[in-house]
C-alpha positions in Angstrom: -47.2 -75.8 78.5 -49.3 -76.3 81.4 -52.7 -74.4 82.6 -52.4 -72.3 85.3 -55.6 -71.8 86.4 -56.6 -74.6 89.2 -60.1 -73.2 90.0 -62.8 -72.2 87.3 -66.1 -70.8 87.8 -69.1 -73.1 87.4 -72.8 -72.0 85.7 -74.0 -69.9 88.9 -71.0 -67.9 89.3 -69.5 -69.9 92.5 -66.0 -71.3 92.9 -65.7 -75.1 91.7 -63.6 -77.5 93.6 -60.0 -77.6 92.7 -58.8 -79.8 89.7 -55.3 -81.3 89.8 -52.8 -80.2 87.5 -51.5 -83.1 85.7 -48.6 -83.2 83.3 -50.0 -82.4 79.4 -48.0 -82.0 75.6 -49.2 -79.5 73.7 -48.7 -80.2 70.2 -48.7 -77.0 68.7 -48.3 -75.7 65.1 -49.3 -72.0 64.8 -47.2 -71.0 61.9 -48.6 -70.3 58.8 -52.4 -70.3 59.8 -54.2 -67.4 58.0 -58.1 -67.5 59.1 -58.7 -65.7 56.1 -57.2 -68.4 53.4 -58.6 -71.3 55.5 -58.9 -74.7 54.0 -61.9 -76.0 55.7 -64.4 -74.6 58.4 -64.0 -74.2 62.3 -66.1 -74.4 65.0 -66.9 -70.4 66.0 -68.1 -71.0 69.4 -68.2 -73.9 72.0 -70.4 -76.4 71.8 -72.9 -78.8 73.4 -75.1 -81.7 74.3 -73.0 -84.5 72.1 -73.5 -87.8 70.7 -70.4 -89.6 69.9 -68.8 -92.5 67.9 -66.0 -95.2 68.7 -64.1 -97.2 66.3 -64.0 -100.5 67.7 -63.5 -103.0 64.6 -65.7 -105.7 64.6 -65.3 -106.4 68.8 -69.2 -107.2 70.0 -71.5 -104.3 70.0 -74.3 -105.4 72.4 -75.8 -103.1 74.8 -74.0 -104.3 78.0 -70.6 -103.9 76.0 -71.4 -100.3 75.8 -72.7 -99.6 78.8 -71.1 -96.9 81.0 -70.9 -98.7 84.4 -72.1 -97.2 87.4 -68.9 -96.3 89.3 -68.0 -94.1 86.5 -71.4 -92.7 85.7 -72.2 -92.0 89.5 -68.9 -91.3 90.8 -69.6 -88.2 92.7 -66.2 -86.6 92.6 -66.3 -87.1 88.3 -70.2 -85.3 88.4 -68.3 -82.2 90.2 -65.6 -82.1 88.1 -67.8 -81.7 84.7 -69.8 -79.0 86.4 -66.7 -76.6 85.9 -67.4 -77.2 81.9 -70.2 -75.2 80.7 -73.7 -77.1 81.4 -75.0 -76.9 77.9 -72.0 -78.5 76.3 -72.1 -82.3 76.8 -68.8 -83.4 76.1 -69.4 -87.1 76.9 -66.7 -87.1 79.8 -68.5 -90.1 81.0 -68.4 -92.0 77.8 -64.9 -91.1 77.0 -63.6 -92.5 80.5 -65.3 -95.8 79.6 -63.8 -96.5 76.3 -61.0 -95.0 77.3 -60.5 -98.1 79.8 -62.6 -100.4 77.6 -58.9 -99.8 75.1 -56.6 -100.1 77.7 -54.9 -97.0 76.3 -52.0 -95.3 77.4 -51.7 -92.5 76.3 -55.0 -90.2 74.7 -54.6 -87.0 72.2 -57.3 -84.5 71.8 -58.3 -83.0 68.8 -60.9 -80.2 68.5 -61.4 -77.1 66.6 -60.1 -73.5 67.6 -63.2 -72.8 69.5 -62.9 -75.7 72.3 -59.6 -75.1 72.6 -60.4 -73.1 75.8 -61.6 -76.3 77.6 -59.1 -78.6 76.7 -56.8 -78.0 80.0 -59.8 -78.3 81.8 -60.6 -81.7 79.3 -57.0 -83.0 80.0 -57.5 -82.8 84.0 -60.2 -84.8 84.3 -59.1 -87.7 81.6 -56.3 -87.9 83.5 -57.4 -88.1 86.8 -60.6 -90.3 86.2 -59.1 -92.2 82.9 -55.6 -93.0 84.7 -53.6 -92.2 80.6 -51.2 -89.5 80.2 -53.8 -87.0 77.7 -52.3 -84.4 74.9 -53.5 -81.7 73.2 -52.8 -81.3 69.5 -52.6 -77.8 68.9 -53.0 -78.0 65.2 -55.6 -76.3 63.2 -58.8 -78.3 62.8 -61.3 -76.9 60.4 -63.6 -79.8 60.1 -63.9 -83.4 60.8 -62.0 -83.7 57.3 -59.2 -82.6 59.4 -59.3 -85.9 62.1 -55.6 -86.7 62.2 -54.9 -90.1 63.3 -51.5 -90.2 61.6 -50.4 -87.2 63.8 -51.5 -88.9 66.8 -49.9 -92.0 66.1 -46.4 -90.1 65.4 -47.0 -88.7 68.6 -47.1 -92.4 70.1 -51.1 -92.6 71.4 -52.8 -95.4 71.3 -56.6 -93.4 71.5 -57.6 -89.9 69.3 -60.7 -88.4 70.7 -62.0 -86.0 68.3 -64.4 -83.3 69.1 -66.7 -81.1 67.4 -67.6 -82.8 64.2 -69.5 -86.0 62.6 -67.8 -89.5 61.5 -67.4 -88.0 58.1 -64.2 -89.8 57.2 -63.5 -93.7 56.9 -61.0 -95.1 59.1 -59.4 -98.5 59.1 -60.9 -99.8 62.0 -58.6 -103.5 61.4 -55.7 -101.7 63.7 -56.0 -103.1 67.1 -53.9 -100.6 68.8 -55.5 -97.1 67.7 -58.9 -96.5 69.2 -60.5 -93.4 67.6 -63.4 -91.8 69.2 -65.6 -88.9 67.6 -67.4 -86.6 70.5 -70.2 -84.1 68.3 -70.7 -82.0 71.5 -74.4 -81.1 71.2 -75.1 -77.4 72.3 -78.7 -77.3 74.0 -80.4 -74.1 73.0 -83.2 -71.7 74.2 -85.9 -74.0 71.4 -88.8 -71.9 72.5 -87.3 -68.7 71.0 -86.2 -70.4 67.8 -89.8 -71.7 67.9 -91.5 -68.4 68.3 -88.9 -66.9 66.1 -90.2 -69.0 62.9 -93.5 -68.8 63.7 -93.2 -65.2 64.0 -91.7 -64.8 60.6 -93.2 -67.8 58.2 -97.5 -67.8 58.0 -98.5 -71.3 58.7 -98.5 -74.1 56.5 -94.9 -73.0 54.8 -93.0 -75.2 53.2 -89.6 -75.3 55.2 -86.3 -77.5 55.1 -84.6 -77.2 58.6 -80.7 -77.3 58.3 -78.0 -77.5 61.1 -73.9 -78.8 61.6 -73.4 -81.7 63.8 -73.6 -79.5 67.2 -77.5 -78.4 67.1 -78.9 -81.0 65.0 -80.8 -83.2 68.1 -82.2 -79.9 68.9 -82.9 -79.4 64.8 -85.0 -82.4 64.8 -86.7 -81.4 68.0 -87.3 -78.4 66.7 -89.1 -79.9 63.5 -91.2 -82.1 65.2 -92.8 -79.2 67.6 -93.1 -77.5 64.0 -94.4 -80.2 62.2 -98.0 -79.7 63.3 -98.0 -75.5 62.2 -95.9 -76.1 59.1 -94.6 -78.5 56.3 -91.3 -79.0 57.6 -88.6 -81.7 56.2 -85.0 -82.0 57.6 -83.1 -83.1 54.3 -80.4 -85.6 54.3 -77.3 -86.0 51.9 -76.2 -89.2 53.3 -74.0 -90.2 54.7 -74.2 -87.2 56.6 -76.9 -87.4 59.4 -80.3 -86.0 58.6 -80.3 -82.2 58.6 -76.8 -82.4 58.7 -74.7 -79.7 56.4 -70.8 -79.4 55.5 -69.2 -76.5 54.1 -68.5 -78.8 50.8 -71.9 -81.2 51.2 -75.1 -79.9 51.2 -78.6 -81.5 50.1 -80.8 -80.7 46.8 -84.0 -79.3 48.3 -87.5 -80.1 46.8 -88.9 -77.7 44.5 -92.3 -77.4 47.2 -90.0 -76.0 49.6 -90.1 -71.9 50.2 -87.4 -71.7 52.2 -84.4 -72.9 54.2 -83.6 -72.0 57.6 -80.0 -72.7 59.1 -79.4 -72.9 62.7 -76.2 -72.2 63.6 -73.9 -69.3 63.9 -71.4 -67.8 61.0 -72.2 -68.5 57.3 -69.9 -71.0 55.9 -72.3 -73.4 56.2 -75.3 -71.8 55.6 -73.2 -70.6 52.3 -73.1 -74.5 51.4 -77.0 -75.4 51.2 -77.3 -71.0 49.9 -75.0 -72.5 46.9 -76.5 -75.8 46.1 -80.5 -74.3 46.4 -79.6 -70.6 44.6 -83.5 -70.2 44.0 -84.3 -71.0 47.9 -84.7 -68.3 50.2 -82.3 -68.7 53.2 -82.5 -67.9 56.7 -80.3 -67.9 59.7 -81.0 -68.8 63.4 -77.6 -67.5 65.6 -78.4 -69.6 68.5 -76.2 -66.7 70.4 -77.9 -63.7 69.2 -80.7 -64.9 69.2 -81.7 -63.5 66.1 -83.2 -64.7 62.5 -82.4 -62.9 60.1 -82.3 -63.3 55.9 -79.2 -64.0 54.0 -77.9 -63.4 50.7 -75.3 -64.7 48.6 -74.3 -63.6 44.9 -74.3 -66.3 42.7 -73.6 -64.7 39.7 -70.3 -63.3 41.2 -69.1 -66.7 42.2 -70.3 -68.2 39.1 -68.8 -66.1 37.2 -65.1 -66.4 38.9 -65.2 -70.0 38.6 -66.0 -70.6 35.1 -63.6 -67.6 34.1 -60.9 -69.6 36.0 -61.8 -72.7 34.1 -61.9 -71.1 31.0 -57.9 -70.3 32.0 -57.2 -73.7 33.0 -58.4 -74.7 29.1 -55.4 -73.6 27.8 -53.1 -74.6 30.6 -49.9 -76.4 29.4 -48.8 -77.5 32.9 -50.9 -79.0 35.7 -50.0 -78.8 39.7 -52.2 -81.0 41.7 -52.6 -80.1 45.5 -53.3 -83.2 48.2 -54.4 -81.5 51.3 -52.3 -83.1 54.5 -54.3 -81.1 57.4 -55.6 -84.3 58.8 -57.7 -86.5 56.6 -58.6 -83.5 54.2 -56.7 -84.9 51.2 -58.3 -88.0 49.2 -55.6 -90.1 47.7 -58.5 -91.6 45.4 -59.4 -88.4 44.0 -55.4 -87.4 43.2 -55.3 -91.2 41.4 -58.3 -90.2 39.0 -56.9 -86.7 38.3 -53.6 -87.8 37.6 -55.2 -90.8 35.4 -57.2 -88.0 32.9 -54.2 -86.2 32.7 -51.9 -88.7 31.5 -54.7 -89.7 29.2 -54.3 -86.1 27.7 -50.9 -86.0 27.8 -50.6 -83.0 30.0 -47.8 -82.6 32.2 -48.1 -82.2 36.1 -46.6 -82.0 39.4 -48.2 -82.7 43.0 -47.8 -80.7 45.8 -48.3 -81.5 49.4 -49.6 -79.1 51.7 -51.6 -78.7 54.6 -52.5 -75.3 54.2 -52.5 -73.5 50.9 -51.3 -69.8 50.5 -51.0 -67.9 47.6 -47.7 -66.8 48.3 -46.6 -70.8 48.4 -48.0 -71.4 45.2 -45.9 -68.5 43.8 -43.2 -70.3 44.3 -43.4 -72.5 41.4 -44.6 -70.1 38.7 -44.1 -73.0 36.0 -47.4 -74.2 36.6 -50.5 -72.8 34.8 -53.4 -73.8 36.6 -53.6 -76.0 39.6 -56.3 -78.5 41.4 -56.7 -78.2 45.1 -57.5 -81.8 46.5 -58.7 -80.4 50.3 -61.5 -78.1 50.5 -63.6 -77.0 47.3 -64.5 -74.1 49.5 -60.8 -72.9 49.3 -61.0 -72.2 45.5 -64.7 -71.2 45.7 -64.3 -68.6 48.3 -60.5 -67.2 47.9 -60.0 -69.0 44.2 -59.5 -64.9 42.6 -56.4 -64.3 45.4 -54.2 -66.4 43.9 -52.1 -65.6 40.5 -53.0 -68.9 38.8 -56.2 -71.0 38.5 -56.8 -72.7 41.3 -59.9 -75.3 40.8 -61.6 -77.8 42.8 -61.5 -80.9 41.5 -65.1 -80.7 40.1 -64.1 -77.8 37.9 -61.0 -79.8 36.7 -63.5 -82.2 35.1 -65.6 -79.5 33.7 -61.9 -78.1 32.2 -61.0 -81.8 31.1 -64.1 -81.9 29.5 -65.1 -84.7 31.4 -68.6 -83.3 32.3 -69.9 -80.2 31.5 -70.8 -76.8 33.5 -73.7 -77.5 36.1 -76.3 -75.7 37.4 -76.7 -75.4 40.4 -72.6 -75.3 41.6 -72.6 -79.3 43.0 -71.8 -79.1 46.7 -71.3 -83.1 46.7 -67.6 -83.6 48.2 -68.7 -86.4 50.3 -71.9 -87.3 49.2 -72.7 -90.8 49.1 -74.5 -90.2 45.5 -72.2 -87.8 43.4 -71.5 -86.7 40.0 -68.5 -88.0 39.5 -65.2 -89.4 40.6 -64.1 -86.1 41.6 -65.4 -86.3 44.7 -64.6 -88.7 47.9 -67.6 -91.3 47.9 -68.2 -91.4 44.6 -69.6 -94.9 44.1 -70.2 -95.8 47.7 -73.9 -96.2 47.9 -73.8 -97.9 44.4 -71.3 -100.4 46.3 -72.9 -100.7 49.3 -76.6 -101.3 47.6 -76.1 -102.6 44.0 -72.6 -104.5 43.9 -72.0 -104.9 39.7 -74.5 -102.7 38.6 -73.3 -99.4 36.8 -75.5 -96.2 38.0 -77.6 -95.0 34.8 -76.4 -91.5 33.8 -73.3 -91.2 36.0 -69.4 -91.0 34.8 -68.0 -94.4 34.4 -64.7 -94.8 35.9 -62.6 -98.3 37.4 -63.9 -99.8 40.2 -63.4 -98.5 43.3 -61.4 -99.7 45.8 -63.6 -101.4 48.7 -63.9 -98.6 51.4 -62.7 -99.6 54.8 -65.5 -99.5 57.3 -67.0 -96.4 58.0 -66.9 -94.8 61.3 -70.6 -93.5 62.2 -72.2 -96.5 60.1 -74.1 -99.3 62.7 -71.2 -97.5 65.5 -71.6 -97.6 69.2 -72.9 -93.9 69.1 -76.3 -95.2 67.9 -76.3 -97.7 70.8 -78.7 -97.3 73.8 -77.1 -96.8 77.0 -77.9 -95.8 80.6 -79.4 -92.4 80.8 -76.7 -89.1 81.0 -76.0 -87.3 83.7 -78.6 -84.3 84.1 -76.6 -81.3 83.8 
């Protein structure tokens, strides 16, 4: 499929200079996606202003190494062509071109959630005009940076995945030479001053307040907190490894018991829903950068609560077990199957896994043998849609609380990829105890075996944190 638009309109409503249509693959998947029964969380609107992260192994990370050199950064004819993207959406074109040539790659696929989609043709053009690779677009459904999938790309025969939209959340082998993987967060710039006025106009001075944001606004977060800092007691809270003030769907911080209230920036709920769920006595608040408008949010915890332990109390009694590894990218954990397939054995409780990349209740019908099952892909799944399916279906937290492994907590965890968990149940369980106290056992935590060493993680001491020459104004 190619684009068939040439010209696009740039920020003041005049023509922009023709972009040559090059040859693109579209790998496309649109069967079975049911926005309502999603496994994971999309990007609503376009984004901004991005940082971004490359894998590079161990090559030499010095500042000149990952400098963008001046015939990129100034080539006039590039600067025109990233005026046809919107202005306030910094999609690192610059950057990519570099390490782009920097791998010698031939051939580039792009992978960004639903809501970037409409740039990609646009994306494609200029990689391949200024980046000399043939560039691909994988269609696929990509809720989250769970969802990075490397393995797809490779299949496809690239030799360079630039994901955009979302965090280094996921740990990649970075020992393969020939597959270069490079995150773009695309920052979205923002009006500040009416976010600024907006708080001010709604909390009295002095408030106690945890700023919260996903990957796309959270340079404008922190800006936003230091302005505030001097009118109001303002933290942005961190669940590493996550950056600070940075949220997931499935990963949000424990807030202080000092502070009054929360305030999310960002448009849609599901992540708001995350830090609502893990702070249930926190009043929460919502910034819609697009609106413009703050406004108080609610969420019934008793409701959810309830659902959840009613569908553990089910899986109690279960006989036989199904256990689900997510395949939409990166979203399953192998680790996490291991562990639940280990307790069950030790029980003696039969089970079977299932593969999937998206999970329906109508597939899951299909084997009415099984009694309850365990969704390894998004906790959100069960904890949002867990009472339209016909069987149990629990995250793997609420497996241990059903294995007796750990009992009912309060508030709901929302730990899936928190450095410091509960338990094994989750994805990087153990890692900071690794990382910081080799040998020693963490006091009041779930022993399990060791972990396996964790490959080196992709936003950790990466080339996004690196200085480098100044952006292009936009």
């Amino acid at each position: 499929m190619g684009c068939l638009s040439s010209f696009r309109m740039n920020s003041v409503g005049k023509k922009a200079g023709p972009i040559p249509l090059a040859s693109r693959i579209w790998a496309l998947n649109l069967g079975g996606v049911n926005s309502s029964l999603r496994s994971g969380c999309g990007l609503g609107q376009a984004p901004t202003n991005s940082g971004l992260a490359f894998i590079l192994g161990r090559a030499p990370r010095g500042r000149l190494a990952n400098q963008i050199p001046p015939e990129i950064l100034n080539n006039p004819q590039l600067q025109a062509a990233i005026q046809v993207l919107p202005s306030n959406y910094n999609f690192e074109i610059p950057k990519t071109i570099w390490r782009i040539q920097q791998a010698q790659a031939k051939k580039v696929a792009l992978q960004m959630p639903e809501g970037l989609l409409l740039f990609a043709c646009t994306i494609v053009d200029i990689l391949e005009r200024f980046a000399e690779a043939e560039v691909m677009v994988m269609g696929d459904v990509t809720y989250g940076a769970c969802c990075v999938d490397d393995f797809s790309a490779r299949a496809l025969g690239a030799d360079f995945l630039v994901h955009y939209g979302h965090s280094c959340l996921v740990p990649m082998d970075t020992s393969a030479q020939d597959f270069r993987v490079l995150y773009v967060f695309v920052d979205i710039r923002i009006d500040t001053t009416h976010l600024l006025d907006s708080i001010r106009l709604t909390f009295p001075p002095a408030s106690a307040l945890a700023l919260v944001s996903t990957i796309q606004f959270v340079s404008t977060l922190q800006a936003a907190a230091q302005e505030l800092k001097a009118e109001y007691r303002v933290s942005v809270p961190q669940c590493k490894p996550l950056s600070p003030g940075e949220i997931l769907g499935c990963t949000s911080p424990r807030l202080p018991k000092e502070v009054e209230a929360v305030v999310y920036l960002g448009d849609g709920r599901f992540h708001l829903e995350s830090v609502m769920i893990a702070n249930p006595s926190v009043p929460a608040y919502r910034y819609d950068p697009y609106s413009k408008v703050l406004s108080r949010e609610h969420y019934d915890h008793q409701r959810m609560q309830a659902n959840r332990q009613e569908a553990i109390a089910t899986a109690c009694s279960a006989k036989s077990w199904g256990l689900i590894l997510g395949t939409l990218g990166r979203q399953g954990s192998p680790k996490i199957l291991e562990h639940l397939e280990s307790r069950l054995r030790a029980l003696g409780l039969p089970f079977v896994r299932l593969l999937l990349s998206e999970i329906f209740p109508s597939k899951l019908s299909l084997l009415p043998e099984v009694d309850v099952w365990v969704q390894v892909a998004c906790p959100r799944l069960s904890i949002d849609w867990g009472t339209a399916f016909p069987k149990p279906l629990l995250t793997p937290y609420e497996a241990a609380v059903a294995l007796r492994d750990i009992s009912w907590q309060q508030p709901y965890p929302m730990d899936f990829y928190a450095g410091s968990s509960l338990g094994p149940w989750t994805v990087n369980h153990g890692r900071d105890r690794l990382l910081q106290h080799p040998g020693r056992p963490a006091l009041g935590k779930v022993q399990e075996r060791p972990a396996r060493p964790f490959p080196a993680v992709a936003c950790e001491a990466c080339s996004c944190r690196d200085e480098e020459v100044a952006p292009l104004a936009p």
